[in-house]
C-alpha positions as CSV (number, residue, x, y, z in Angstrom):
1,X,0.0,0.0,0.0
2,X,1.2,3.2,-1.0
3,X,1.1,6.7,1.4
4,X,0.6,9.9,0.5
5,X,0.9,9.8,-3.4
6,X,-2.8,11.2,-3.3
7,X,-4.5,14.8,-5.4
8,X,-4.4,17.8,-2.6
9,X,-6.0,20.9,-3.1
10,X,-5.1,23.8,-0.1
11,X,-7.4,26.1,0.4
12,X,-5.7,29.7,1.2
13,X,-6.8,31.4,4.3
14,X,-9.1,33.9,2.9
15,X,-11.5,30.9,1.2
16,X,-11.2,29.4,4.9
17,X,-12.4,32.3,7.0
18,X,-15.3,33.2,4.1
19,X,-16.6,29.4,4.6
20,X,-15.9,29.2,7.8
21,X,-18.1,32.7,8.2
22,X,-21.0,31.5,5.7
23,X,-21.3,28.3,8.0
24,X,-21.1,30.6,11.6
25,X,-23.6,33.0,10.2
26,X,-26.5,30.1,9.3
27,X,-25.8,28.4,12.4
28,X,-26.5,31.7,14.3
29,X,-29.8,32.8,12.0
30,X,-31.0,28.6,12.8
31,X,-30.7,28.2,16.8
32,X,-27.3,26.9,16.4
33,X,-29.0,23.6,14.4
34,X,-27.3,22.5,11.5
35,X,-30.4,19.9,11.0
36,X,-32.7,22.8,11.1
37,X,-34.6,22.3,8.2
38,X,-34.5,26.4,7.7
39,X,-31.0,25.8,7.2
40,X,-31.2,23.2,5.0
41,X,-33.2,25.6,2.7
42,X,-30.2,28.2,2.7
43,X,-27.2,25.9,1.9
44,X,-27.3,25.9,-2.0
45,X,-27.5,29.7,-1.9
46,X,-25.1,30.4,0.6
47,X,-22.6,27.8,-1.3
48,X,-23.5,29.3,-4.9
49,X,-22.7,33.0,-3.2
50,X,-18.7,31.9,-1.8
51,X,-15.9,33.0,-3.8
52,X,-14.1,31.7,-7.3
53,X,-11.4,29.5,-5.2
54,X,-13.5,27.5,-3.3
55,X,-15.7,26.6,-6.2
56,X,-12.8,25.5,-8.2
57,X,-11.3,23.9,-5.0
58,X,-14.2,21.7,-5.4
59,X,-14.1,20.3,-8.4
60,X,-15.0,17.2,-9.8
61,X,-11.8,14.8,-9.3
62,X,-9.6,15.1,-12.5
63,X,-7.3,12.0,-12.6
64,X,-7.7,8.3,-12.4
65,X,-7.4,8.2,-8.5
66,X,-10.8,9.5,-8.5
67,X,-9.9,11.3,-5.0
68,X,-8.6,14.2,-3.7
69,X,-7.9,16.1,-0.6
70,X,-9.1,19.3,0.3
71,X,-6.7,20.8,3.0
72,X,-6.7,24.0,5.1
73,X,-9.8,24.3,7.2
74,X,-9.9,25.5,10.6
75,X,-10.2,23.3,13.4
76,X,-9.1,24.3,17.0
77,X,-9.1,21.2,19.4
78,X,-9.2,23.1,22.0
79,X,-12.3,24.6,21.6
80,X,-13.4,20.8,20.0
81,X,-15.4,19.0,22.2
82,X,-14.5,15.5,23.4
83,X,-14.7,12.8,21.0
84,X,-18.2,11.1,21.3
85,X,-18.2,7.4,21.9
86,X,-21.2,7.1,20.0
87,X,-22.7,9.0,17.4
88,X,-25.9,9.0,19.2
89,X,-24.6,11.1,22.0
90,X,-22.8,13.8,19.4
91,X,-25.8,15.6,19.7
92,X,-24.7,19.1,17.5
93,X,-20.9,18.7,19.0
94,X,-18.9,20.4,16.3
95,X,-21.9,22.3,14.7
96,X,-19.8,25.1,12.8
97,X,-17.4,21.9,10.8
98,X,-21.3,20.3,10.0
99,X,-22.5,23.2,7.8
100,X,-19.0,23.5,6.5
101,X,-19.2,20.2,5.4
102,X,-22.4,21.0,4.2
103,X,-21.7,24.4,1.8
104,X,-18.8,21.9,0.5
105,X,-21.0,19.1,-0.5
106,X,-24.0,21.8,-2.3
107,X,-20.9,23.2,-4.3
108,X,-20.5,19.4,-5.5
109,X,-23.8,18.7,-6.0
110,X,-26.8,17.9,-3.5
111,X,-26.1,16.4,0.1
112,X,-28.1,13.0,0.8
113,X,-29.2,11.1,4.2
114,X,-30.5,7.8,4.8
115,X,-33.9,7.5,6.9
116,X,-32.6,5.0,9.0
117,X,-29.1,6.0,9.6
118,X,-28.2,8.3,12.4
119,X,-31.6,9.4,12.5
120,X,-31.7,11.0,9.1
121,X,-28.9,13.3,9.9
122,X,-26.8,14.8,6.7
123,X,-23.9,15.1,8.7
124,X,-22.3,11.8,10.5
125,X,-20.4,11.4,12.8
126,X,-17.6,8.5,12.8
127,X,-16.1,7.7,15.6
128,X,-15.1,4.3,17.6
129,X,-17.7,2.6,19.6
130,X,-17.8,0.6,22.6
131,X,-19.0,-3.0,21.6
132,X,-18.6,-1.9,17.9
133,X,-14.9,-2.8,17.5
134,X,-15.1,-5.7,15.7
135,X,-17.9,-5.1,13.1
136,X,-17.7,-3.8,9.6
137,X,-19.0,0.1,9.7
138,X,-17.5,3.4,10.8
139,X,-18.2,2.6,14.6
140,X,-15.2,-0.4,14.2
141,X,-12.0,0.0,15.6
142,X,-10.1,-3.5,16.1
143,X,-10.3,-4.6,12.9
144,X,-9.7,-4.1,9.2
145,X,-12.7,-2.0,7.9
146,X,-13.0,-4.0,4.7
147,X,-12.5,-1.9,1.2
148,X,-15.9,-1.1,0.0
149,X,-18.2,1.1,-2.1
150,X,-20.3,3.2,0.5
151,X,-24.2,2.2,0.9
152,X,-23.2,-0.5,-2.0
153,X,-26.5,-2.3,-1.6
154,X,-28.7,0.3,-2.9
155,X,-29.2,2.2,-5.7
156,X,-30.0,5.8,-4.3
157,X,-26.2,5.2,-2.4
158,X,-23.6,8.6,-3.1
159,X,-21.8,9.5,-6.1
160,X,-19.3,11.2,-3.7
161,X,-18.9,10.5,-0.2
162,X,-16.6,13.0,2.3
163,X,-14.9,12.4,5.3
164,X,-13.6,15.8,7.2
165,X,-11.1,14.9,9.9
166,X,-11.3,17.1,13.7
167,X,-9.5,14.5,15.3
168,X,-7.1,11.7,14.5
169,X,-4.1,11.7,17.1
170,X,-2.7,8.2,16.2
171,X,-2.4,9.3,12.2
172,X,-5.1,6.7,11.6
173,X,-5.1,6.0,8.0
174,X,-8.3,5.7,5.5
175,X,-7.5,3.1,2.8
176,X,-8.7,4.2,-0.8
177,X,-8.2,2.4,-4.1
178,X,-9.3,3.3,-7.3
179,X,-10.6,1.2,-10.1
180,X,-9.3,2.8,-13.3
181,X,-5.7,2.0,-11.7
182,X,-6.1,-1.8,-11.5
183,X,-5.2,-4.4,-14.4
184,X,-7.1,-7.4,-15.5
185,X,-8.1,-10.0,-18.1
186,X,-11.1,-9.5,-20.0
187,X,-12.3,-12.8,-19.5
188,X,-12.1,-11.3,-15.6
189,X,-14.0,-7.9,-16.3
190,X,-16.4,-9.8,-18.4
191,X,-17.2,-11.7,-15.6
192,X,-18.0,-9.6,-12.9
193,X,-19.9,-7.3,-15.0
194,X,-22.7,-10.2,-15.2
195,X,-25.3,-8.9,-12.2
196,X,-24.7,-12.6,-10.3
197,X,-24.8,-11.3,-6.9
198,X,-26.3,-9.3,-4.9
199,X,-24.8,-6.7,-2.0
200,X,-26.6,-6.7,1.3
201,X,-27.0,-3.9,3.5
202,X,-24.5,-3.4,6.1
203,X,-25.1,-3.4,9.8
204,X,-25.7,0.4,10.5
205,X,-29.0,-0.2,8.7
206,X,-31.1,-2.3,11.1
207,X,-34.5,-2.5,8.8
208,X,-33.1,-2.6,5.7
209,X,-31.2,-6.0,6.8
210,X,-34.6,-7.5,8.3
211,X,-36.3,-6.7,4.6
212,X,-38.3,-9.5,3.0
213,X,-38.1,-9.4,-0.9
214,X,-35.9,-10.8,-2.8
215,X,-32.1,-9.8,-2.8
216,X,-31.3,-8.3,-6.6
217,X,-28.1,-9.4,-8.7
218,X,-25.8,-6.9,-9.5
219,X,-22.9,-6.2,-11.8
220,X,-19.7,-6.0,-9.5
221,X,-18.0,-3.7,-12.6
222,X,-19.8,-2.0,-15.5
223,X,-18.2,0.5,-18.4
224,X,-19.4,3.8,-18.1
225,X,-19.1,6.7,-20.8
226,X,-16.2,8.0,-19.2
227,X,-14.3,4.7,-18.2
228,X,-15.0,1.3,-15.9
229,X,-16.8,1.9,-12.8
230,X,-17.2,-0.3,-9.7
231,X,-20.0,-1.8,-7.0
232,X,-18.0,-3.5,-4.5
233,X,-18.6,-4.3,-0.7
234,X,-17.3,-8.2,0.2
235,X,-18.2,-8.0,3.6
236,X,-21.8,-8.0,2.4
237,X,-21.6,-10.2,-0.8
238,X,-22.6,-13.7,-0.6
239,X,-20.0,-15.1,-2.2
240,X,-20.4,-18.7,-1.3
241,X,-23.4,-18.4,-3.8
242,X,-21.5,-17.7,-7.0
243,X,-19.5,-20.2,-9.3
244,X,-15.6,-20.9,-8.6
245,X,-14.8,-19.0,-11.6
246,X,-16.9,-15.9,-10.6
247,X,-15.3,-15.9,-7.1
248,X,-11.6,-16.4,-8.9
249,X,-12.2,-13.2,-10.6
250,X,-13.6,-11.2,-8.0
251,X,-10.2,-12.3,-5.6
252,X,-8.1,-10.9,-8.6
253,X,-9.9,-7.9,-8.3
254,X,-10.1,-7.9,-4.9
255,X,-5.9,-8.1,-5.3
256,X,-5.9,-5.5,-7.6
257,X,-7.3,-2.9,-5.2
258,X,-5.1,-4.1,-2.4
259,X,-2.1,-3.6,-4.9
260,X,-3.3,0.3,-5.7
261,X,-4.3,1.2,-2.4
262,X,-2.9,4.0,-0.9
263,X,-3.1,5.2,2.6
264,X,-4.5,8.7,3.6
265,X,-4.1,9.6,7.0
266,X,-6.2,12.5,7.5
267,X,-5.4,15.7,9.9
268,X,-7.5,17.9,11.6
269,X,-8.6,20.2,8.9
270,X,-8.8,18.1,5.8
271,X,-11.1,16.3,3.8
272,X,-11.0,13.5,1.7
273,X,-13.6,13.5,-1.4
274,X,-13.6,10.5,-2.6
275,X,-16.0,9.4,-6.0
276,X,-17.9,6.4,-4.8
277,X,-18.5,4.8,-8.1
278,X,-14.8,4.7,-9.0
279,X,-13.2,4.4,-5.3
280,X,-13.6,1.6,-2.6
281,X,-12.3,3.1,0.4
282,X,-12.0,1.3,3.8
283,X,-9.8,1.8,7.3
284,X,-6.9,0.1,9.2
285,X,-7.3,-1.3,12.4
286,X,-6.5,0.6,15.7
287,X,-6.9,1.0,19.2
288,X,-9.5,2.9,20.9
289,X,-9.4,4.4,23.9
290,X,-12.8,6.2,24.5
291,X,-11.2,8.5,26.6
292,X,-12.7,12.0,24.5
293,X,-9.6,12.1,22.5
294,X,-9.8,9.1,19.4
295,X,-10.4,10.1,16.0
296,X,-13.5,11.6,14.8
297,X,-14.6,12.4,11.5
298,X,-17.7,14.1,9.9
299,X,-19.1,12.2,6.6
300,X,-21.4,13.5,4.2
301,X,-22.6,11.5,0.9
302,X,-23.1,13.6,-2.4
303,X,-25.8,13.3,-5.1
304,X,-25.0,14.6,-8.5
305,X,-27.7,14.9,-10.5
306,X,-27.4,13.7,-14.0
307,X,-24.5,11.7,-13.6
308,X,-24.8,8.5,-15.5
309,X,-21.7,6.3,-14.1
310,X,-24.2,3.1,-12.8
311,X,-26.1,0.9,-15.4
312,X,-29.6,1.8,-16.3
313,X,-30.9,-1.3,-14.2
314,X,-30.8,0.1,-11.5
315,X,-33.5,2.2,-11.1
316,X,-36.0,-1.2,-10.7
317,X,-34.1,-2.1,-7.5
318,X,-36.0,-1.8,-4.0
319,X,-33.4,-0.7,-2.4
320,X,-34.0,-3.1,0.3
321,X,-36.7,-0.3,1.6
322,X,-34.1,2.5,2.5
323,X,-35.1,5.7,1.6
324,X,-33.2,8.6,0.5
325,X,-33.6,11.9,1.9
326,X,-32.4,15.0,-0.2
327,X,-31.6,17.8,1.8
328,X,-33.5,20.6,-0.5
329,X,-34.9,20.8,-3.5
């Protein structure tokens, strides 16, 4: 796995304090709520009225890693609040970075929630969990948190997903790996573009894993108009179901993101954008200590509308019931 050799864009400190004073002044006009729904209303004109830089800061990714960096916000941790031990008990800790996070995702498109995840919340917080450690979601801490495509199992899931870092003393690294840098056969990428599995929803969704219709088949790969594309979460793919030679070619690829990995260990301040239909993205293990001071990241997911990166077929899955939650109009 490789480290550092990543896209980073550096904000200059002008472009920081206007955000950072767009996000202060709707927090102030909204209670100090950055789930108001008022506030939600104002995002995409408050992010269409900041200035030239951070518009192009926030650019669509333009190379093959399909990721960049955006570096040079403000965070002061010692006006941060402890690190939660549960996002549940977050409550609106870290308001100000929320609807930053926010005016960054309307200048990429339209930021999405999940009704039943983190109570429908368009802001996340990530952050180690006590009797979490060993499972595969952002609450994990012991353990590999598996390569994966974010919300794989349904349709609706982000084109981009962002993770902005207030806390990470132990340089705890996000993995990231992008399919337009791996190699293989053809007889390979024909393969996994048949739709002969299907992904299941991860733990952090509770209903959508107790769902009664039928799990869909879907393509693992599929060629876009702008290059190869990818739908990937092994955790939650039954693979036992599929032939030996399907489950051949999906290890090879599986290999082939391992080989172009690299690791991005984010610091206070920065944010990793990562474009979820050409990226799996995942975590190395560490140790918690839930003493107030582990890592603790903000993630929002992304919507860009018109993009057509995912096969038509799509649109006819359930989606195991999840719904999508837009935050305006």
């Amino acid at each position: 796995m490789q480290t550092g050799t990543f896209p980073v864009r550096t904000l200059t400190p002008a472009s920081v304090a206007e955000l950072t004073t767009a996000a202060e002044t709707l927090l102030t006009a909204f209670a100090g709520s950055p789930s108001h729904p008022g506030l939600l209303d104002q995002v995409p004109a408050v992010a269409a009225s900041l200035g030239e830089e951070l518009h192009h800061a926030c650019r669509p990714s333009d190379t093959p890693d399909g990721l960049f960096v955006l570096d040079g916000l403000d965070v002061d941790d010692a006006t941060l609040a402890p690190t939660p031990d549960h996002w549940s008990s977050a409550g609106d800790a870290g308001a100000v970075h929320d609807v930053a996070l926010l005016l960054i995702s309307a200048l990429m498109g339209v930021p999405i929630a999940w009704e039943g995840q983190q109570d429908g919340r368009f802001v996340h917080n990530i952050v180690p969990s006590p009797g979490h450690e060993a499972e595969q979601t952002g609450a994990s801490s012991s353990v590999l948190l598996s390569p994966h495509t974010e919300d794989a199992f349904h349709p609706g899931r982000a084109h981009l997903l962002l993770l902005a870092c207030l806390r990470n003393p132990d340089a705890v690294a996000t993995t990231a790996a992008s399919v337009r840098r791996v190699q293989l056969t053809d007889s390979d990428t024909e393969l996994l573009s048949r739709p002969e599995l299907p992904i299941l929803p991860d733990d952090a969704y509770e209903e959508a894993r107790a769902y009664e219709g039928e799990a869909p088949p879907v393509p693992t790969l599929w060629e876009s108009q702008d290059g190869p594309t990818l739908r990937f979460d092994p955790a939650y793919t039954p693979l036992d179901r599929a032939s030996a030679e399907h489950r051949a070619a999906y290890g090879r690829l599986a290999e082939e993101l391992s080989r172009v990995s690299v690791a991005v260990s984010l610091e206070p301040g920065q944010v990793l954008v990562v474009d979820n239909d050409l990226v799996v993205h995942g975590r190395v293990p560490f140790k918690a200590r839930y003493d107030g001071t582990d890592r603790w990241l903000k993630r929002s997911s992304v919507r860009v509308p018109g993009r057509r990166t995912r096969p038509p077929e799509e649109r006819f899955e359930h989606g195991y019931g999840q719904k999508v939650l837009e935050a305006y109009v």
